[in-house]
C-alpha positions in Angstrom: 76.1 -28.1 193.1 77.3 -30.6 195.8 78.5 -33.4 195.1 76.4 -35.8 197.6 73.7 -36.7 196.9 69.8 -35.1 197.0 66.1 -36.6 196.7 63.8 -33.8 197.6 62.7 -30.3 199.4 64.6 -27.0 198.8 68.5 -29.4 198.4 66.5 -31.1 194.9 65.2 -27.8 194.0 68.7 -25.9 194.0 70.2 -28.8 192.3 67.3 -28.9 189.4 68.5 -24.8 188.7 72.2 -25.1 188.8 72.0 -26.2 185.1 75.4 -24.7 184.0 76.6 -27.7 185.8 76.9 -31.4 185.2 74.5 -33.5 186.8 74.4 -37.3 187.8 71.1 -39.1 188.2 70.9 -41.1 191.4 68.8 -43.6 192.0 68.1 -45.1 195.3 67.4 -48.6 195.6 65.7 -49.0 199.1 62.7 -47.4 196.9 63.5 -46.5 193.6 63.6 -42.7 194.1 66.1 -40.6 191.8 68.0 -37.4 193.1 70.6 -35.6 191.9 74.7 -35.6 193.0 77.7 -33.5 191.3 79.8 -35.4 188.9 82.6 -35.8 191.4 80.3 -37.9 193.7 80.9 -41.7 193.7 78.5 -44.3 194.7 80.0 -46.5 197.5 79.5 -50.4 197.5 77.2 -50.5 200.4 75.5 -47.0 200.7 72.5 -48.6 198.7 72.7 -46.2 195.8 73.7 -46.2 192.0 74.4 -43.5 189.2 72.2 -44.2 186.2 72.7 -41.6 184.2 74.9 -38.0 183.9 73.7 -35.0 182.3 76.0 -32.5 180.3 75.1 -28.8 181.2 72.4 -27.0 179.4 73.3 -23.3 178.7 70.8 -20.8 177.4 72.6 -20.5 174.2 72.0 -23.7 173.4 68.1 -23.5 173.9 67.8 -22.5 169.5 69.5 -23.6 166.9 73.4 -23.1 166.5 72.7 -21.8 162.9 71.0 -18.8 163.9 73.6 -17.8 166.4 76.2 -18.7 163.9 74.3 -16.6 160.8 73.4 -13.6 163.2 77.1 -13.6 165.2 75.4 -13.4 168.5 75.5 -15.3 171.6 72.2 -15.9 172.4 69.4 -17.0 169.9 66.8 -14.3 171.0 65.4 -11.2 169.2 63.6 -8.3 170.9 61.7 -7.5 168.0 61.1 -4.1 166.5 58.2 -1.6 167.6 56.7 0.7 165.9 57.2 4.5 166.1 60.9 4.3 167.6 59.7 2.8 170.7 62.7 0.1 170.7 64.9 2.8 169.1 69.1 3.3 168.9 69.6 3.3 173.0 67.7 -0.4 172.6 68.8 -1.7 169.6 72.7 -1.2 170.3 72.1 -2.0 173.8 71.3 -5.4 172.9 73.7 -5.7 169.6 76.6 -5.1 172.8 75.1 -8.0 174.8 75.7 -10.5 171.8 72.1 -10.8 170.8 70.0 -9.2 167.9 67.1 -6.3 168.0 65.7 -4.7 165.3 64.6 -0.4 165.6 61.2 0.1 165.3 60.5 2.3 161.8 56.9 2.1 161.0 55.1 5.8 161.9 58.8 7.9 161.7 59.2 10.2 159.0 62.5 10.0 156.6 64.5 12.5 158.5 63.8 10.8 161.8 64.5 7.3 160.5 68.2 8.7 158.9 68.5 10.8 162.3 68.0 6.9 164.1 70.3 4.9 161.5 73.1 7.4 162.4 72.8 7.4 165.8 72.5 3.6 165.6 76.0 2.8 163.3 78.0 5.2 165.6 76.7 3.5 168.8 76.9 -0.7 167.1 80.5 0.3 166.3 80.5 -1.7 163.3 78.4 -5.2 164.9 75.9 -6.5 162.2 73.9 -7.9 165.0 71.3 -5.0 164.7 68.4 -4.2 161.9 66.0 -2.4 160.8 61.8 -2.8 160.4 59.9 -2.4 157.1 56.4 -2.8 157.5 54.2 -3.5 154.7 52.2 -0.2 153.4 49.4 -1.4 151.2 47.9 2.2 151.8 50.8 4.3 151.2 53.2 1.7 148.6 55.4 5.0 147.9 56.3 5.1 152.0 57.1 1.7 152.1 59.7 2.4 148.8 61.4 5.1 150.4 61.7 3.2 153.7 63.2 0.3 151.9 65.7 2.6 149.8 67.1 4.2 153.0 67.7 0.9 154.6 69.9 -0.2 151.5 71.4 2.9 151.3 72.7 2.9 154.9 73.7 -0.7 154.3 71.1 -2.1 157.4 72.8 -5.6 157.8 69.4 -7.1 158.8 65.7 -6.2 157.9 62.3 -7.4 159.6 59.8 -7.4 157.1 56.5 -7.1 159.4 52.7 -7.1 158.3 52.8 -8.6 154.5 49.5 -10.0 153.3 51.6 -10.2 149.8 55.1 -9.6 148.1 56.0 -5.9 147.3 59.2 -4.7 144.9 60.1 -3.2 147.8 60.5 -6.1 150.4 61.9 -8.6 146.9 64.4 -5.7 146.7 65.4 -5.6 150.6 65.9 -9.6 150.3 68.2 -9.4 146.7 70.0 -6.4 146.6 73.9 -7.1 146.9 73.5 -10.9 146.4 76.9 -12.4 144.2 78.8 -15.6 145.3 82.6 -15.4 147.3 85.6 -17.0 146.1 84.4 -20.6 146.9 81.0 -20.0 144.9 78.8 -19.4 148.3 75.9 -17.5 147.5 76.6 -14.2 149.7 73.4 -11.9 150.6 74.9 -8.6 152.5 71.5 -7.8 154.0 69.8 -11.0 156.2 65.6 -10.8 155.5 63.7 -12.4 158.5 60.3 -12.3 157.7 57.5 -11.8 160.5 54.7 -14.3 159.7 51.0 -15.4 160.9 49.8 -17.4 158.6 51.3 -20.6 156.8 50.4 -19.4 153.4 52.5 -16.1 153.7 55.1 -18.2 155.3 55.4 -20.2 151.9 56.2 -16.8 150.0 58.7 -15.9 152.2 60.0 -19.3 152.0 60.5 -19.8 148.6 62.5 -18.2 146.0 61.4 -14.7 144.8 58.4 -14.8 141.9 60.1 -14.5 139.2 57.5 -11.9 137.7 58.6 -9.5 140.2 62.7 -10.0 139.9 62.1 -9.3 136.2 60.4 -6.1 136.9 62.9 -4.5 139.4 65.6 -5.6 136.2 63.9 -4.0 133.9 63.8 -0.7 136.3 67.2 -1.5 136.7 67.1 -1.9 140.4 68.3 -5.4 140.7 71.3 -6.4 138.2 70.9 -9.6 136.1 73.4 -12.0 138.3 71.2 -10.3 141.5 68.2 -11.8 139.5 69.9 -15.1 139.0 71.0 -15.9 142.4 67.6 -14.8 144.0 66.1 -18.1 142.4 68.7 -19.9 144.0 67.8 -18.9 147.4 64.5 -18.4 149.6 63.5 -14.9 150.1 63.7 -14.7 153.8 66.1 -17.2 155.5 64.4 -16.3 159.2 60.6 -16.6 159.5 59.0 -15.5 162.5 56.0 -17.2 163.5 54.0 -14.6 165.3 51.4 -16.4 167.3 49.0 -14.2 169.9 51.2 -10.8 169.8 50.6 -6.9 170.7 50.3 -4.7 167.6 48.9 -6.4 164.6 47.5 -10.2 165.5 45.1 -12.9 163.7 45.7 -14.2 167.5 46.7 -18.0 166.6 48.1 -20.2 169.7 51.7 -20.8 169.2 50.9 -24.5 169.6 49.5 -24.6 166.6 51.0 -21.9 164.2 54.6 -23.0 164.6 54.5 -26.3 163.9 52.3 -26.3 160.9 55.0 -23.8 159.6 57.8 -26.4 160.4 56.3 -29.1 158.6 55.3 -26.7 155.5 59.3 -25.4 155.9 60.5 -28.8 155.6 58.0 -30.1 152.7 58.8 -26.5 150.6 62.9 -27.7 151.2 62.0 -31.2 149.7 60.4 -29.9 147.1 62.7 -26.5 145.8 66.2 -28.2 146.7 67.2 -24.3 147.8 70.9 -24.0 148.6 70.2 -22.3 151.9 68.0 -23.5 154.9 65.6 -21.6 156.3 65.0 -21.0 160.2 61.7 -20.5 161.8 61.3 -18.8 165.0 59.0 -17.9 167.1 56.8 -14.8 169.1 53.8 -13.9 170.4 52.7 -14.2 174.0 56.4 -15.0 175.3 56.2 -13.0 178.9 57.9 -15.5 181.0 60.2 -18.3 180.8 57.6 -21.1 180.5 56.7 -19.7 177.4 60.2 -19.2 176.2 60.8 -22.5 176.9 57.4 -23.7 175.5 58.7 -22.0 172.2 62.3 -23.6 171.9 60.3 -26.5 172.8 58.3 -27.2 169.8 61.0 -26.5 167.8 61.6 -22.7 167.5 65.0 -22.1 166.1 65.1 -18.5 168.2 62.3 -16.1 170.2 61.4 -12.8 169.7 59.8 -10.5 172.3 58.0 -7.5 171.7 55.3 -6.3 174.3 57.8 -6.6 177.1 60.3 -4.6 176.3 58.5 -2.0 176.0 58.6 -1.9 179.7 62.7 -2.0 179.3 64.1 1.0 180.7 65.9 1.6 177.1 62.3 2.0 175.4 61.4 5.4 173.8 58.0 5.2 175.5 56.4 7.7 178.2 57.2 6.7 182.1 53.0 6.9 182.1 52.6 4.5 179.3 54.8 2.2 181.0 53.1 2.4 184.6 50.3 1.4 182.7 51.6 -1.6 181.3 53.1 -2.3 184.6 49.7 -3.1 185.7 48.6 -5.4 183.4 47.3 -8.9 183.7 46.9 -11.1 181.4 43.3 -10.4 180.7 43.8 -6.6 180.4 44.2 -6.5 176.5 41.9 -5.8 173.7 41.2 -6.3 169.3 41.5 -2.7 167.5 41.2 -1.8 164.3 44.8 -1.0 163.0 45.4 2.7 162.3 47.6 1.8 158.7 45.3 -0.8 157.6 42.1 0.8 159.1 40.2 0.0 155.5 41.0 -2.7 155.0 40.1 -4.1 158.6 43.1 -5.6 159.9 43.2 -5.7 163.9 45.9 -5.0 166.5 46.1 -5.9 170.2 45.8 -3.4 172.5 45.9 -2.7 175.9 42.7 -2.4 177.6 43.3 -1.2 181.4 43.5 2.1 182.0 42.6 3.6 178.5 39.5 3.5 176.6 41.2 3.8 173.2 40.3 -0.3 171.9 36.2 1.0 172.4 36.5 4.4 171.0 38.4 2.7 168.2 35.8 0.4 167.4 33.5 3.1 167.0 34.8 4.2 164.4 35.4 1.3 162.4 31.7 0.6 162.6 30.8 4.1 161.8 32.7 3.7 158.8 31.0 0.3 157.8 27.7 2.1 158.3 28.0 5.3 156.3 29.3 6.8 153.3 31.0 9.9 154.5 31.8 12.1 157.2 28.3 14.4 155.9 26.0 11.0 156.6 26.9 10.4 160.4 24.1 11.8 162.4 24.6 15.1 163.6 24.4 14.1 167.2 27.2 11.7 166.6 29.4 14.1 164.8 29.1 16.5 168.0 29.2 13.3 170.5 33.0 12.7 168.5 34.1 15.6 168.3 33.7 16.3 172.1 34.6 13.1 173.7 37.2 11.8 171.1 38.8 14.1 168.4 38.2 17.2 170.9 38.0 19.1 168.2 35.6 19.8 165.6 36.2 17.6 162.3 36.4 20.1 159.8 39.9 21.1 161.9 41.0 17.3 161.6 40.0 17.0 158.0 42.2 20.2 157.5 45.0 19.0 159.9 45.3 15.9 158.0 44.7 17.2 154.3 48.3 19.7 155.4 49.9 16.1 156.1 48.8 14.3 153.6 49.4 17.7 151.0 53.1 17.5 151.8 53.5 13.8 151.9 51.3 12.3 148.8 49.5 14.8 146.9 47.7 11.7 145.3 46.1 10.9 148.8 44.2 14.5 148.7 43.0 14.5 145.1 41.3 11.2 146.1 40.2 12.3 149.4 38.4 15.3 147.5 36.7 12.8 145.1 35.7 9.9 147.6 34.0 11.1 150.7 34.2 7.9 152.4 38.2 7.8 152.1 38.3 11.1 153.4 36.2 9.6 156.2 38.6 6.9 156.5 41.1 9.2 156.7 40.1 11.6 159.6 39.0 8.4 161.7 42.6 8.0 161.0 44.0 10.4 162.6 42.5 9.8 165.5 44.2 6.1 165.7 47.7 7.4 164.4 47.9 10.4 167.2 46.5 8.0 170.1 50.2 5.7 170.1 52.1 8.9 169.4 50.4 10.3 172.2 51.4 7.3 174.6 55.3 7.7 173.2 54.8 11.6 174.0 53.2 11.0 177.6 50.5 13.4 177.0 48.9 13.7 180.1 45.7 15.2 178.8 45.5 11.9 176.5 46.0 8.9 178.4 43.0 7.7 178.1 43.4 7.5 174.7 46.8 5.6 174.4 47.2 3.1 172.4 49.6 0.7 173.2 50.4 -2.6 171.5 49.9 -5.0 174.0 49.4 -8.8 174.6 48.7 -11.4 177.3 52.7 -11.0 178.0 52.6 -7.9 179.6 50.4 -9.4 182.2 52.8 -12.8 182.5 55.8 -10.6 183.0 54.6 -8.5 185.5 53.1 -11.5 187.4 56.3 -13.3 187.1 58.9 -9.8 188.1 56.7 -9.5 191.0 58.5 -9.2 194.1 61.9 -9.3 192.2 64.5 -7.1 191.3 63.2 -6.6 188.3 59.9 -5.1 189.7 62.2 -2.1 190.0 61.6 -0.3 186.7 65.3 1.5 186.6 66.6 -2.3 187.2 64.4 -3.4 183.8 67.0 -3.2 181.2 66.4 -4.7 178.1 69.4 -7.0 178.0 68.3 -8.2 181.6 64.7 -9.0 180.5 66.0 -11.3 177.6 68.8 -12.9 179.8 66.7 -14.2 182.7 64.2 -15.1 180.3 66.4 -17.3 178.7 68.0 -18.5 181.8 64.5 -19.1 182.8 63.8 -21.1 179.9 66.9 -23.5 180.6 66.0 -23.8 184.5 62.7 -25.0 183.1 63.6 -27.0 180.7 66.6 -28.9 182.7 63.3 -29.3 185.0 61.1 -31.1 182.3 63.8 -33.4 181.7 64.4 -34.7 185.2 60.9 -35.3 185.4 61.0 -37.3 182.3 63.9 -39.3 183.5 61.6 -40.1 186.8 63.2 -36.8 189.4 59.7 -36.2 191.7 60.4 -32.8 191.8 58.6 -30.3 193.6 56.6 -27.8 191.8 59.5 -25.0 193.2 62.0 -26.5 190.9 59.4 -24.7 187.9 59.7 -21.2 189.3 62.9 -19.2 188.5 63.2 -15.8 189.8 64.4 -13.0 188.2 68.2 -12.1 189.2 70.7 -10.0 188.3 72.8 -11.7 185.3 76.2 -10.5 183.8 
């Protein structure tokens, strides 16, 4: 910046955003106002100014906590978080492990040769960075899926694992967390695969936070999946040592404000840390709604020891999602989004935030969920509803979907047709199903003759990003990489928050100096 000095319009503005710099506060004592002059800039003995104070630069990596960048080997303490069905896949994933900064492949919906097919394309390309993971998402429906998810992430070694969606522990997320654990040379506890654990609510936050139940270690010993010192050092250490407070996301929601989720997890972090004397802390990050960088900063703000995006990078060019389900995310404002039942936890009546705009999936959706509320089977919906589905949403009749997905479920888990063919409203459940499962693969695909029924895990971020890119370079689709999405939201977040500070310290500064535009970052 230059080094005279500034007190207001577009000079104050530019020195506000050159925060990799060094900064002196001016203050002017004709009337008191404060600007801003470079650190080589000396007050003079009659010029009727005087320095109060110099600020050091603020550089985004600074913005979390040094631990996490430290623990993770990465530059920057940012995430773009997994999504499901490949859509941040190996292009993604090792795009961002090159940039010094974590992501984690999206794994819920692919099938076991498609995940191996993505964790070998994904080692070749990381060229041996541990920056880079893996999502296992909780399967209450299917507990056998979520095993063999779990066994092919330890068996390629997966240096980092998201576990996503838990209402409760499984032996299959304990395992992820204590597999491998033994102590080095200097008697550090040493855990080759780092947990972070994706979080709504404080009280699932506490299991992740604590040590594994013991009931559960025993188990996997006496299966002879964990060893006995494994079993010993996993009460030693909190399950997950990264929790994710997920606040108003896309994808599977309870829709909490960030204002008040994260901190009530930071106090309940530091009480559980009093309390178990663990050897290792834990960190607690943040996601949800982050779209621009006032929430990024917001986020790092109140505490968060590192963000994690997920809507927006969907609209990275790097995404493994169809050009037309990104134009239709393009669109989006903030109030363009929508509650949906979840396709893998349709029974049990868990939600997921959808976009609304464009598609009529979220209504049609619905629909089905009260239909199953209402009736026992597929045989007890009217007949004029039956033929009203089967034309405007399956588009085929449902004896061909019952058949389509009794094949699937045949060569995946036997068990799941025997039960079908006993409970008629499970095998309601399930056809309702497959309308919900095909609708996101359908967005991934592109199918033109389906866009009204994509279904794409959205939240209000989608509509902040695109109001915020407008009229940038990043408005330009081929210019949205993934890596230049996360840096000038982090950038962002330090322009705003040098900004905040100078108006602590008494800067009037225009409103300008709280707008950063997007720009190309290297």
């Amino acid at each position: 910046m230059e080094h005279r000095p500034v007190f207001d319009g577009a000079p104050l503005v530019s020195a506000a955003q050159q925060v990799s710099t060094e900064v002196q506060l001016v203050a002017r004592r004709a009337d008191g106002a404060l600007g801003l002059a470079g650190n080589g800039w000396q007050a003079g003995t009659e010029d009727g100014l005087a320095v109060t104070a110099t600020l050091p630069p603020l550089y985004p990596e600074w913005l979390g906590d040094q631990d996490f960048t430290r623990a993770h080997q990465v530059r920057f303490p940012y995430v773009a978080g997994e999504m499901a069905h490949g859509i941040s896949g190996p292009d993604l994933v090792a795009a961002m492990a090159h940039a010094q900064m974590l992501a984690f492949l999206g794994a819920a919906g692919l099938d076991a040769d498609r995940l191996q097919k993505d964790l070998r394309q994904l080692a070749d390309a990381v060229g041996g960075r541990s920056n880079w993971g893996v999502n296992l998402i909780h399967r209450p429906d299917d507990p056998a899926a979520e095993e063999r998810t779990a066994d092919l992430l330890l068996a390629a070694r997966v240096p980092r694992i998201s576990a996503s969606a838990y209402i409760t522990l499984t032996p299959a997320v304990v395992r992820c967390a204590t597999a491998g654990l033994h102590r080095d040379s200097s008697g550090r506890i040493v855990r080759p695969v780092g947990l972070f654990a994706k979080v709504s609510r404080p009280e699932t936050a506490e299991l992740f936070m604590s040590p594994a139940p013991a009931d559960l270690v025993r188990r996997l010993v006496g299966e002879g999946r964990l060893t006995p010192e494994e079993a010993s050092l996993a009460e030693r250490v909190p399950l997950a040592e990264d929790i994710t407070v997920e606040a108003d996301s896309g994808g599977h929601t309870d829709g909490r404000p960030l204002g008040a989720v994260l901190p009530a997890t930071v106090a309940l972090r530091d009480a559980l840390a009093r309390r178990l004397c663990l050897e290792r802390p834990v960190r607690i990050g943040a996601a949800g709604g982050l779209g621009d960088p006032a929430a990024v900063a917001a986020a790092f703000a109140m505490g968060a020891a590192y963000v994690v995006t997920g809507t927006v990078n969907q609209l990275a060019r790097e995404a493994a999602l169809s050009e037309r389900a990104k134009e239709l995310l393009a669109h989006a404002s903030v109030t363009d989004v929508a509650i949906a039942p979840s396709p893998d936890l349709f029974e049990f009546g868990l939600k997921v935030q959808v976009l609304r705009r464009g598609t009529m999936f979220a209504g049609r959706a619905e629909r089905l969920r009260r239909l199953y509320e209402r009736h026992c089977s597929l045989e007890d919906v009217p007949k004029a509803v039956r033929e009203e589905l089967e034309r405007e949403v399956f588009r085929l009749p449902l004896g061909e979907v019952w058949q389509s997905t009794r094949a699937y479920w045949a060569r995946r888990d036997p068990g799941v047709v025997a039960r079908a063919e006993t409970d008629a409203k499970y095998r309601m459940a399930l056809v309702f199903r497959w309308y919900l499962g095909n609708s996101s693969a359908w967005a991934v695909e592109g199918r033109p003759d389906r866009v009204s029924d994509y279904q794409l895990w959205c939240s209000p971020a989608a509509g902040a990003f695109n109001s915020w890119v407008k009229g940038s370079f990043l408005a330009d689709p081929q210019a949205r990489t993934v890596v230049q999405i996360a840096r000038n939201l982090l950038q962002g977040a330090a322009v705003l928050t040098r900004a905040h500070q100078l108006r602590t310290f008494g800067v009037r500064l225009p409103s300008a100096a709280f707008d950063y535009r997007p720009r190309p970052l290297i």
